[in-house]
GUKE-74255 format. One record per residue (C-alpha): residue number from 1; x, y, z; residue in three letters. Coordinates in Angstrom, 1 decimal, always signed. Example, Ala and Ser with C-alpha at 12.3 -4.5 7.8 and 13.67 -1.06 7.14 Angstrom:
! residues 2
i:c1:c2:c3:aa
1:+12.3:-4.5:+7.8:ALA
2:+13.7:-1.1:+7.1:SER
//
This chain:
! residues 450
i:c1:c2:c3:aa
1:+0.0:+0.0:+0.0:UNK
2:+1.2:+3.9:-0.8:UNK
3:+2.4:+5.6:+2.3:UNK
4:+0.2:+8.6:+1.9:UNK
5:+1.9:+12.4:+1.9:UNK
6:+0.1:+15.8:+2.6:UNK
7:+2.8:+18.3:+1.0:UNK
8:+1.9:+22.2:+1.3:UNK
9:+3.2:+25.1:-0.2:UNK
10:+2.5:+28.3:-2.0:UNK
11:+5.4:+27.5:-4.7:UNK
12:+2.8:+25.8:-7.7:UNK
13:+6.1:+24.8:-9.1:UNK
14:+7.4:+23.4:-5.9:UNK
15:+4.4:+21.1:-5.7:UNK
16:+4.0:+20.1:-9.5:UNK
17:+7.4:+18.9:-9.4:UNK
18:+8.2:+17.7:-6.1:UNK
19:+4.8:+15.3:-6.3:UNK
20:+5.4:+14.4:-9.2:UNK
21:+9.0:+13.5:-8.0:UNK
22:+7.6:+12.2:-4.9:UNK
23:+4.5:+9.7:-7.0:UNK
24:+7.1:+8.1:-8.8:UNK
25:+9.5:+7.1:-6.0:UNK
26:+6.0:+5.5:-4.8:UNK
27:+4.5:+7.7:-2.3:UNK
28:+0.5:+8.8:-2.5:UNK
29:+1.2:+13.1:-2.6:UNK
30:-2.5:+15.3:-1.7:UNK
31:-1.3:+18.5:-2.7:UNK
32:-2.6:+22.4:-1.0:UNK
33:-1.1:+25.3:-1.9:UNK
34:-1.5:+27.2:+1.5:UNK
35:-2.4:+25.7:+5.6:UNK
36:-6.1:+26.2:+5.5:UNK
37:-5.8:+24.3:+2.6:UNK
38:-4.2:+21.5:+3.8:UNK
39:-5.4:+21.4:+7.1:UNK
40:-8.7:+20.7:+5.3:UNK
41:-7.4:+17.6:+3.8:UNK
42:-5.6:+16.5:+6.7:UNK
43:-9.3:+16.2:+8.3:UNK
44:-10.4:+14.2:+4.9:UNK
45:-7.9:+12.1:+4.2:UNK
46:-5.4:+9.1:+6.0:UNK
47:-2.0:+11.0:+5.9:UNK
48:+1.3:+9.4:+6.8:UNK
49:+3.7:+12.6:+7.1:UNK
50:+3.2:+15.9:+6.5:UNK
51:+5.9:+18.1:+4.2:UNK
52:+5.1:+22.1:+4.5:UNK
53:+6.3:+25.2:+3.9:UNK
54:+6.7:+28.0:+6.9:UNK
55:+6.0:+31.1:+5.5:UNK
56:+2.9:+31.1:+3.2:UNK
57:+0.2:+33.4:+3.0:UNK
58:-2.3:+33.4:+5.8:UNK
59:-2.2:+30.5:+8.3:UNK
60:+1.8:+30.0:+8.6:UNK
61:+3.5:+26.6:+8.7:UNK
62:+4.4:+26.8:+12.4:UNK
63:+1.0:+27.8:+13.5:UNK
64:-0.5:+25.1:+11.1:UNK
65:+2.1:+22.7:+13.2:UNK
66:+0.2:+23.7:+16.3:UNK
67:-3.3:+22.8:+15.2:UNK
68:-2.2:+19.7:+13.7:UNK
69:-0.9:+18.5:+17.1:UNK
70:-3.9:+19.4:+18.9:UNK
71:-5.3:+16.7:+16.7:UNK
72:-2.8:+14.0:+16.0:UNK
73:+0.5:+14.6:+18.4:UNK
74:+1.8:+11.6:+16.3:UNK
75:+1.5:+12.0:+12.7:UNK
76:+5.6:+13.0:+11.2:UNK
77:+6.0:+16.9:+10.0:UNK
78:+9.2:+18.0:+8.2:UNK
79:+9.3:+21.4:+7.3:UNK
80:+10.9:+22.6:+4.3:UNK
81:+11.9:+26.3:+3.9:UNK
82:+14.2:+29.3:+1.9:UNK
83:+15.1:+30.8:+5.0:UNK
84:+17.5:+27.9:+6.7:UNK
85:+18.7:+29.2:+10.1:UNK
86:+19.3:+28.2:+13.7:UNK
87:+16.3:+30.3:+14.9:UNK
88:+14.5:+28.5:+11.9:UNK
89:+15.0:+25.3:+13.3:UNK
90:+14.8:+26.0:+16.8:UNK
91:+11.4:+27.6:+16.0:UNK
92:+9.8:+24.6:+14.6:UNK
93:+10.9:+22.2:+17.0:UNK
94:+9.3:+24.3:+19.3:UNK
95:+6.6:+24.5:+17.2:UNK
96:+6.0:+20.1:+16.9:UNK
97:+8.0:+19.2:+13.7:UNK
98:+9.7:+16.1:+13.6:UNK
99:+12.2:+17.0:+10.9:UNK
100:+13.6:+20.6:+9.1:UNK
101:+14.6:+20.8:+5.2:UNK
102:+16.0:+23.9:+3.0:UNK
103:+15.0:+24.7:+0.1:UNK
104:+17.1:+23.9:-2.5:UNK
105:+17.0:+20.2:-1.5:UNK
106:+17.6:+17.1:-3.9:UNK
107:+14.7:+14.2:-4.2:UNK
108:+17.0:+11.8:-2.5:UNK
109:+17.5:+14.0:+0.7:UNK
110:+13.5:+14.4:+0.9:UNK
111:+12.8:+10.4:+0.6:UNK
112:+16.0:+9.8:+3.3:UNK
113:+14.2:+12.3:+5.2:UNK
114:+10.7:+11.2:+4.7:UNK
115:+11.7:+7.1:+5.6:UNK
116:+13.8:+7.9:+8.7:UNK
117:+10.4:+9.8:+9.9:UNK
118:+8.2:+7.4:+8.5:UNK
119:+10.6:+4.5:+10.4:UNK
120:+10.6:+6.5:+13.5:UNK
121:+6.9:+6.7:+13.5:UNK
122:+6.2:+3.1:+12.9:UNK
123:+8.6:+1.9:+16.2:UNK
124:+6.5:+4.5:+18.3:UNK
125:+3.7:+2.7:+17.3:UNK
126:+4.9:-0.6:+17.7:UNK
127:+6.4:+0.6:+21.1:UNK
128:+2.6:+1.9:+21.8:UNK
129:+1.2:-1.6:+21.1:UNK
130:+3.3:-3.6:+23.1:UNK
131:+2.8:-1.1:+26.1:UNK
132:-0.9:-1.3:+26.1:UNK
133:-0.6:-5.3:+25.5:UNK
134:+1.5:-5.0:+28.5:UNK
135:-0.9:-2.9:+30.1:UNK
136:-3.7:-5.2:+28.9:UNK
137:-2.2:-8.2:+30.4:UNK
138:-2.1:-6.8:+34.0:UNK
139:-5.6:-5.4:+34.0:UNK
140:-8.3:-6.8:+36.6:UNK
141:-10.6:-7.9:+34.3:UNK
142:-7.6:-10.2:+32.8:UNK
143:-7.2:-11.8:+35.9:UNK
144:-9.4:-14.9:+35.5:UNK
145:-12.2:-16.1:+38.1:UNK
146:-16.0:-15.0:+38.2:UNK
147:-16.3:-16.6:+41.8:UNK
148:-17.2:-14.3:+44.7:UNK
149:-13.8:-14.1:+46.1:UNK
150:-12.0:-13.1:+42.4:UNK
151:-14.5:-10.5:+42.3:UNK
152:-13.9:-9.5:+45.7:UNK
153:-9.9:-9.6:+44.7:UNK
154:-9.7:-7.5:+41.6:UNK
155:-12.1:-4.6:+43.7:UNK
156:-9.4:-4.4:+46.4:UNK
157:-6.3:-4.5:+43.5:UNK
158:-8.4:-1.6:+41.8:UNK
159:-8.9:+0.2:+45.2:UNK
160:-5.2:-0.5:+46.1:UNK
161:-4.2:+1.2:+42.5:UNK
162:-5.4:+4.7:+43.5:UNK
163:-3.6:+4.9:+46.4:UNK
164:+0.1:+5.1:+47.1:UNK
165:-0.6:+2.5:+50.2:UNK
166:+2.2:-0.4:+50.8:UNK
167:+0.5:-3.7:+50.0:UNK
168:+1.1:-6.8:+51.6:UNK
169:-0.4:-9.8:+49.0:UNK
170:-1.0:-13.1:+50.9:UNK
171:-1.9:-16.4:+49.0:UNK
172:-0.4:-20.2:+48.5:UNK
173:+2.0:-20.4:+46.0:UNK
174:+1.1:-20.4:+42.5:UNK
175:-2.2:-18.3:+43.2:UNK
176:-0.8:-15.4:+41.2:UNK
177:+0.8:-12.7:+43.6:UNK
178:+3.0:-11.4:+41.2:UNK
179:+0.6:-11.1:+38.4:UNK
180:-1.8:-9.0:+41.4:UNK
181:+1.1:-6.7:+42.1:UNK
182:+1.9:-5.8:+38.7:UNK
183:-1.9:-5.2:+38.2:UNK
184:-1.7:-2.6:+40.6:UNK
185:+1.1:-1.0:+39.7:UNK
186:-0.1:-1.3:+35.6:UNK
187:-3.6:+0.6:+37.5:UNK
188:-2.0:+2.9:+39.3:UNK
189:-0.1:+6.6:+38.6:UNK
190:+3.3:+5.0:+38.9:UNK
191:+2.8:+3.2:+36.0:UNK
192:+5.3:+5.0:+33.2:UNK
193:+8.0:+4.0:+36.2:UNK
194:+9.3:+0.5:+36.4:UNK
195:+7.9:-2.2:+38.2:UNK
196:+11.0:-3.9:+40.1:UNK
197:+10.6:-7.6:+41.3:UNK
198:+13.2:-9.8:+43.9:UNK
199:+12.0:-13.1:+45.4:UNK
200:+13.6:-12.5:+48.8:UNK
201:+14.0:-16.4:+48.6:UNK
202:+16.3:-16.9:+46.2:UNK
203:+18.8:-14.5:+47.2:UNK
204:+21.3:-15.4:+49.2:UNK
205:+21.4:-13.8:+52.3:UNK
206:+25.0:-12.0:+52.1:UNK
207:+23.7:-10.9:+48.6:UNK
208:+20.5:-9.6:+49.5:UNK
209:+21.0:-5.8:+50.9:UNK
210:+23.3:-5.6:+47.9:UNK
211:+20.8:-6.1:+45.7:UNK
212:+18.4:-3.9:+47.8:UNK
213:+20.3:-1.0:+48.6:UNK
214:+23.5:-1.1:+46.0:UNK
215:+27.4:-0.8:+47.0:UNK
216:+29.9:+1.5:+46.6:UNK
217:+33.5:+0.1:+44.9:UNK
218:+35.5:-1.3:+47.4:UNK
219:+32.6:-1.8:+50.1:UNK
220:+33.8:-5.2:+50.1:UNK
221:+35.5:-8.0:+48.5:UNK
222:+34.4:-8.3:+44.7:UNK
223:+32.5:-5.2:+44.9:UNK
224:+35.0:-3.5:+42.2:UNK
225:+32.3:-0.8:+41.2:UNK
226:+29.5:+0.9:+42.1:UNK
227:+26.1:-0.8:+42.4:UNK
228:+22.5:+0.6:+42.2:UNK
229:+20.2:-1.2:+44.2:UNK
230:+16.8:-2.4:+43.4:UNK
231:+15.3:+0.7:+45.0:UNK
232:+16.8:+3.3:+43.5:UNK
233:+16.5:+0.9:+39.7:UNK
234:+12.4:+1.1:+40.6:UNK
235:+12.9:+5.3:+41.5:UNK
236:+9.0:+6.8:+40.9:UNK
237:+7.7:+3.3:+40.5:UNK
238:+7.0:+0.1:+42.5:UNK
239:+9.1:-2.4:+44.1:UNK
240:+7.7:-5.9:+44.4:UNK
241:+9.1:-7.8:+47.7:UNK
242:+8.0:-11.7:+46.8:UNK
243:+8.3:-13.7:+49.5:UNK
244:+9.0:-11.0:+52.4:UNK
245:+8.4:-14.1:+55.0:UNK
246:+12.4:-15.5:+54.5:UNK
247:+14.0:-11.9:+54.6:UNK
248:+16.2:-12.3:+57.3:UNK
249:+16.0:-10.6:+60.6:UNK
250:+19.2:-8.2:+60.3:UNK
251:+17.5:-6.7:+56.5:UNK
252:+13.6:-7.0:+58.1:UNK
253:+15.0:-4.1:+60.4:UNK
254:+16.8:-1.8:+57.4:UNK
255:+13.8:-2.3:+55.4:UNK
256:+12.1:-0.9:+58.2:UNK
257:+13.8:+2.2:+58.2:UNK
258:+13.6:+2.2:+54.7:UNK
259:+10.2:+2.3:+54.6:UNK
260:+9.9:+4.9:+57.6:UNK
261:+12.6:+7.3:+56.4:UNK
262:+11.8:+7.3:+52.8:UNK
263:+15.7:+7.0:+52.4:UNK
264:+18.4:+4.5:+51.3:UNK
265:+22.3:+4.3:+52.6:UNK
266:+24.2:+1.9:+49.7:UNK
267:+26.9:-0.5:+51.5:UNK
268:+30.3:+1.0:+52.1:UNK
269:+28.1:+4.4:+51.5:UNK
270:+27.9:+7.3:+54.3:UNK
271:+25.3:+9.4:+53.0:UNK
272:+21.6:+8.5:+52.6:UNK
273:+20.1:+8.6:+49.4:UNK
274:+16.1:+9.7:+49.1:UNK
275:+13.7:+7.0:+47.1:UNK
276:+10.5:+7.9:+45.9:UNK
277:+9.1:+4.0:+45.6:UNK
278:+6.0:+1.9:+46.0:UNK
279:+6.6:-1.4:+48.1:UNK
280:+4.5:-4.0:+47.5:UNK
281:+5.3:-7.2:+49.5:UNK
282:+3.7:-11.0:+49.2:UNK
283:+4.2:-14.1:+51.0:UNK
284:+2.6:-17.6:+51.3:UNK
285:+3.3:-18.1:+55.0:UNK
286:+1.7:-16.7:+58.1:UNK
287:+3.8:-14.0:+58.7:UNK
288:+1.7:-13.9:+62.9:UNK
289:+3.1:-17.2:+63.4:UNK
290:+6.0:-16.1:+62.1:UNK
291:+6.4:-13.1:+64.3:UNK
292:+4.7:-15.2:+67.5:UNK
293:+8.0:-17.5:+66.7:UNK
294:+10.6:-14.5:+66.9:UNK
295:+11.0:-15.0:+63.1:UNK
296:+9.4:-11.6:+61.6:UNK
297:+9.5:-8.2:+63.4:UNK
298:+6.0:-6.9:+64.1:UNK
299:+7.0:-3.3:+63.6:UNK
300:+8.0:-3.9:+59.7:UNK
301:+4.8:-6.6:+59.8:UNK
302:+2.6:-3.4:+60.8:UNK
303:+4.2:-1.1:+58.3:UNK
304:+3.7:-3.3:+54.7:UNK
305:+0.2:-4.4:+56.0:UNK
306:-0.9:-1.5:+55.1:UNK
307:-3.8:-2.8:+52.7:UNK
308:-3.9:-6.9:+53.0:UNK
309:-5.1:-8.5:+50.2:UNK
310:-5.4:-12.6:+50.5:UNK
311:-5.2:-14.6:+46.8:UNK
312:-7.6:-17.5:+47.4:UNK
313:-6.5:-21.4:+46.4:UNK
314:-7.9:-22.8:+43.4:UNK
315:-9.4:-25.7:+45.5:UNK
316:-11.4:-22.7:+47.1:UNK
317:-13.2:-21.3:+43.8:UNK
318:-13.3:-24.4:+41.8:UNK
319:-15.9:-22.3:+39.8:UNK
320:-13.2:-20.4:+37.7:UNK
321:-11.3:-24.1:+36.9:UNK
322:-13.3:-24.1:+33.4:UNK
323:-12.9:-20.1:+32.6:UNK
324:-8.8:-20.9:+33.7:UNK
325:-8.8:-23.9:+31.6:UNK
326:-10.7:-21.6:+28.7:UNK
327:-8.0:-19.1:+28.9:UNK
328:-4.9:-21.6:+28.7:UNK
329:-6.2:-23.1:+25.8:UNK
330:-6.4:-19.9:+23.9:UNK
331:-3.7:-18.7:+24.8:UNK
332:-1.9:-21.6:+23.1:UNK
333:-0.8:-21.7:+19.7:UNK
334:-4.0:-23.0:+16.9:UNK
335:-1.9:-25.7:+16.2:UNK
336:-1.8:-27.2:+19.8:UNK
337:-5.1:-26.9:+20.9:UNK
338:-7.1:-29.0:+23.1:UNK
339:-10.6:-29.5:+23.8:UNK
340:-11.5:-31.0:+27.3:UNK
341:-14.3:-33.2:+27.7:UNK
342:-17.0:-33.1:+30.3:UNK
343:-15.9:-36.3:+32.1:UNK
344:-12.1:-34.5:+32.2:UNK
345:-13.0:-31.2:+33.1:UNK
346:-15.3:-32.8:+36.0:UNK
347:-11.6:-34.0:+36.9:UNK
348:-9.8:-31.0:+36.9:UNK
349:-12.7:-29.4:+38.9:UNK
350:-12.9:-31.4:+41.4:UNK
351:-8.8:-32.2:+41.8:UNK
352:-7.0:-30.1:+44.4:UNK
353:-4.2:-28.4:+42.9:UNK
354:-2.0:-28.0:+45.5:UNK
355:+0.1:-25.6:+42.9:UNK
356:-2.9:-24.0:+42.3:UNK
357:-3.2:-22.1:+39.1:UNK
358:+0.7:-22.3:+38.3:UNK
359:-0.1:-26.4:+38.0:UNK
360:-3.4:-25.8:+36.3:UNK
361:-1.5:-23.8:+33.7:UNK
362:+1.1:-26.2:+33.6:UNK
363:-1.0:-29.7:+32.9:UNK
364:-2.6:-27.6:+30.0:UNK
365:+0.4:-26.6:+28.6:UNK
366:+1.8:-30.5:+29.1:UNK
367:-1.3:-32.0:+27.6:UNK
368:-1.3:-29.6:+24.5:UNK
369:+2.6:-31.1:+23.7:UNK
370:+1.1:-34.5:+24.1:UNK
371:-2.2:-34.7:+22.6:UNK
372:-1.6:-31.3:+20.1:UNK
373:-5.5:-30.9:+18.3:UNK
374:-7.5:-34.1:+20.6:UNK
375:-9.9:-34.3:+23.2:UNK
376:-9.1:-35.3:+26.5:UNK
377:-10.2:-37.5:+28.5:UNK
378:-10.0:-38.2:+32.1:UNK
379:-7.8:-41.0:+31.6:UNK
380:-5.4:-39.0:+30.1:UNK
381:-5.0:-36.4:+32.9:UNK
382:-1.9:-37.2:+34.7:UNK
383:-3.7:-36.3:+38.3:UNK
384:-4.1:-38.9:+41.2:UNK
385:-8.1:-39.2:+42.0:UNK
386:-9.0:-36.9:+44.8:UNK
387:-10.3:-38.7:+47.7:UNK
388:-13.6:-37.9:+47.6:UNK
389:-14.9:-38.1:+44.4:UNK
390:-18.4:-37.3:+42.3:UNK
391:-19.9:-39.7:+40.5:UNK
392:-23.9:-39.7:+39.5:UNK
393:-24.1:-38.1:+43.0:UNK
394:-22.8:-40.8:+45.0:UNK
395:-19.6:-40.3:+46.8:UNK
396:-17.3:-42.9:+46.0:UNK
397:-13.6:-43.7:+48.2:UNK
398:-11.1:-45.5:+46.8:UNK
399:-8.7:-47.5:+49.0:UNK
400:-5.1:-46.8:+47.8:UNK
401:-2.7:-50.2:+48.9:UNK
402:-0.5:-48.0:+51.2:UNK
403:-3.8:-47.3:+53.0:UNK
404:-5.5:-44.0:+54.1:UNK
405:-5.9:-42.2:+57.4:UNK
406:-9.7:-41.9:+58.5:UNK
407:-8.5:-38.0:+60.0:UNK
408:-8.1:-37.3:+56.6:UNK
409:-11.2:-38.5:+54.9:UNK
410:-13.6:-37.0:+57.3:UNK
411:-11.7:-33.8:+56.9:UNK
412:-12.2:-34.3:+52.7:UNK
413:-16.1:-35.5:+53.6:UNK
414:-16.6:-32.0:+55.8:UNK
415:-15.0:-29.7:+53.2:UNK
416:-17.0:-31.3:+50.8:UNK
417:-20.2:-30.8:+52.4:UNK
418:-19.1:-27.6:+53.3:UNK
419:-19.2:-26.4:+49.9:UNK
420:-22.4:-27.9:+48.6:UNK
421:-24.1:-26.1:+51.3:UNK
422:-22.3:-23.0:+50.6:UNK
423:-20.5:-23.4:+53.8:UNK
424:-23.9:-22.6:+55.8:UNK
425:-22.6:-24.8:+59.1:UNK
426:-26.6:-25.5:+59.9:UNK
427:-27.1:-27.0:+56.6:UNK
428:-23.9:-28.7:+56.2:UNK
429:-24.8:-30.5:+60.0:UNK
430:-28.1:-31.4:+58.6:UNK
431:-26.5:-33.2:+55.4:UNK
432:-24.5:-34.8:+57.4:UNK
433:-27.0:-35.9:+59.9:UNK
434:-25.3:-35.1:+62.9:UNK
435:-25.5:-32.3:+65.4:UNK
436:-23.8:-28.6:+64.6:UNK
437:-22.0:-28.6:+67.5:UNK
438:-20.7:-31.6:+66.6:UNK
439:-20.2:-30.7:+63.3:UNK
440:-18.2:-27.6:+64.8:UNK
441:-16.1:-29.5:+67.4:UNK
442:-14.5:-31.6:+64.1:UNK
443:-14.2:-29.1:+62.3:UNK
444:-12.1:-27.9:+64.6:UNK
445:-9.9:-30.7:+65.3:UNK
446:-9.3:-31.3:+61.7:UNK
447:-8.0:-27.7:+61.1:UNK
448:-10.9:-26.9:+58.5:UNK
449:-11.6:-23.2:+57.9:UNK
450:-8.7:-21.8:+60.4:UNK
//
């Protein structure tokens, strides 16, 4: 297709030539002879890049420049001109042009100028696309689940987006903390800044305030030039703490001051540097045990736990398993995609996923390498038979040859009841046919809902 040029000016000859020039090295040319002119067909018309003239007879180039932004801030202009100067050329950059000719100026220095504006234009948008598919990715409503709890989830990540609030994000692993912190900061104002991420369990410990804080050269052995830390790499944006529960107990308390004093002291460094940051933190243990065991300070637990948000399992909103399974699919290539039967997805919903949605997303991915454009089913899933299983509404327990704990069927038997009665402890008592304050006092030796 043509690359389509507007190209004004009050020269007739200029534009007889210079399209004609221009139509035969390939380009589409609309032609005005003054701004009013052209701005008129800029309105009409698709244009690519716009070539004009700056001094012209009413409406001048530079203030044509100026109305043309206030409508497309994108579109390419190069200015061509008689009068080349600095103040020229500082004038219409002012002004919005992209590029700055003078007149007398061969055909091949207008088409090198015309392609390095046309290729400049076409990464920005490329650049634009893969920032709002990134964008895109991280909102809410990308976040799969239609359960009461998702809903309740993506409320408090939109909620926690317009404020500047540290976040700590609780949930087993594999629920999708990370993909909730980077929805909030993809929500929030910070978002143009970078989103920073450390696991704080995969760090080693002597390693880690390096990697917070940065070093100066010679702050230790091997440290033979400066560092920047994570915080000052995330400056004006949001630094994601994964894992905050195995910090150790000497870097919980610098992070504390951290956090307090808005400030940050690199190693081997006497002066302390000020951060403007966003700390969102997650974990997937109970950071009150933790602290009732001397493990966690309470001070630094008070000051991320600001705005708690819990992640829950998948075995707790087995609703969203077929929308999950939905979205894996798609997102796979046509070539590898899988359709899952009833009898399989019956499976899946009903299996516990102890890696929650990280597993989930996993067994589709395994499946679509294996059986690439077939059904499933059940027999093919790869997944042990949950202990309590459905089948035509009778509950069926198999005996495995290792044998099987009677604690831990009741406790599968209670949770299951629990659920069909949307955990309404009356009715669930009454299904079970035995007394609630029975039903309470197990529930309560098993561990179930604590």
């Amino acid at each position: 297709m043509d690359k389509s040029l507007l190209l004004i000016d009050d020269d007739p000859n200029l534009l007889r030539v210079t399209s004609f020039q221009l139509e035969q090295a390939g380009y589409q040319v609309h032609c005005a002879s003054d701004a009013a002119q052209g701005l008129e067909i800029f309105k009409q018309k698709s244009i690519d890049l716009i070539l004009t003239d700056i001094n012209m007879p009413g409406m001048t180039g530079l203030e044509l420049i100026k109305t043309i932004r206030q409508n497309d801030p994108a579109v390419p202009v190069i200015v061509i001109t008689a009068y080349g100067s600095l103040d020229n050329a500082i004038k219409t950059t002012q002004s919005g042009a992209s590029d700055y000719l003078t007149k007398p100026f061969s055909i091949e220095a207008l088409t090198f100028a015309i392609e390095k504006n046309l290729r400049i234009r076409h990464l920005d948008m490329e650049n634009e696309e893969l920032r709002r598919q990134l964008f895109d990715k991280y909102l809410p409503e990308n976040i799969i689940g239609q359960s009461g709890a998702m809903k309740q989830v993506m409320s408090l990540i939109e909620k926690s987006a317009r404020s500047d609030a540290n976040v700590l994000i609780l949930g087993e692993s594999g629920t999708g903390k990370e993909l909730v912190a980077r929805a909030i900061h993809h929500l929030s104002k910070r978002r143009p800044a970078r989103f920073i991420a450390v696991n704080c369990a995969s760090i080693p410990r002597e390693l880690m305030e390096s990697e917070l804080f940065g070093h100066t050269r010679g702050a230790f052995t091997g440290a033979v030039r400066d560092k920047t830390g994570k915080f000052e790499a995330a400056e004006g944006g949001t630094l994601f703490l994964d894992e905050i529960g195995d910090l150790d107990p000497d870097l919980q308390g610098k992070l504390l001051r951290v956090l307090q004093d808005r400030e940050i002291q690199r190693i081997g460094e006497n002066r302390n540097r000020p951060i403007d940051v966003r700390v969102l933190t997650a974990t997937h243990r109970n950071l009150e045990k933790a602290i009732a065991a001397g493990r966690f300070r309470q001070d630094l637990y008070y000051r991320i736990n600001v705005l708690p948000l819990t992640i829950p399992p998948l075995r707790q909103r087995r609703e969203d398993i077929p929308l999950l399974v939905s979205h894996f699919i798609q997102k796979l290539e046509r070539s590898r995609r899988i359709r899952i039967t009833d009898e399989a997805m019956r499976k899946l919903v009903h299996c516990d996923w102890p890696g929650n949605v990280r597993e989930l997303e996993n067994l589709i991915e395994r499946l679509s390498i294996l059986y690439a454009g077939q059904p499933i089913t059940a027999g093919q899933l790869p997944l042990s038979d949950p202990i309590v299983a459905e089948s035509g509404g009778q509950l069926i327990l198999p005996f495995p040859e290792e044998g099987i704990g009677l604690n831990e069927i009741e406790k599968k038997v209670i949770e299951e009841a629990l659920k069909r009665n949307q955990y309404n402890q009356s009715r669930t008592a009454a299904f079970l046919k035995i007394p609630r304050h029975v039903l309470l006092y197990r529930m309560k030796k098993l561990g179930i809902g604590q």
